[in-house]
C-alpha positions, -999 to +999 in steps of 0.1 A: +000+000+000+013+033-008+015+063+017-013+081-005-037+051+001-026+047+039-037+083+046-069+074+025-078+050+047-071+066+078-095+098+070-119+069+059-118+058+094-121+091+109-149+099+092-166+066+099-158+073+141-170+110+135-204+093+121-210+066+149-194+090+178-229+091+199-217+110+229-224+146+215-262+140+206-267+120+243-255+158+255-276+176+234-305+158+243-293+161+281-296+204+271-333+197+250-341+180+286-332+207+310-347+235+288-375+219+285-382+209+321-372+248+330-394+259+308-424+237+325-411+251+361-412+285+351-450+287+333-462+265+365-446+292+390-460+321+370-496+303+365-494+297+402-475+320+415-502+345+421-525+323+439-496+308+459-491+344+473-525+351+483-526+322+500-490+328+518-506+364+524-542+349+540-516+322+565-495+347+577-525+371+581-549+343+602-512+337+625-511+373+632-548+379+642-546+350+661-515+364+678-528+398+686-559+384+702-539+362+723-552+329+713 
């Protein structure tokens, strides 16, 4: 084999490995994942968000009327 085929082959065979190298989609997907489950947490805390506070806001209320009167 001559060098010209040698280094043939060996770009042959990096191109192949580039083509079945799997790890860089797994982290990809790993990104799509996160994003995607960050997106989900923030529209649930802003949908809720509003009534969590009034709800906070009527607890700590009842606590401190129930402090003042001594009960």
């Amino acid at each position: 084999m001559s060098n010209a085929g040698a280094g043939s082959f060996e770009r042959m065979r990096s191109v192949r490995r580039f083509f079945n190298d799997k790890t860089g989609a797994t982290v990809i997907e790993y990104g799509l994942i996160a994003a995607l489950m960050s997106a989900a947490i923030i529209s649930g805390v802003g949908a809720f968000g509003g009534s969590l506070a009034s709800a906070f806001n009527i607890l700590s209320n009842t606590i401190q009327n129930s402090s003042a009167s001594g009960n």
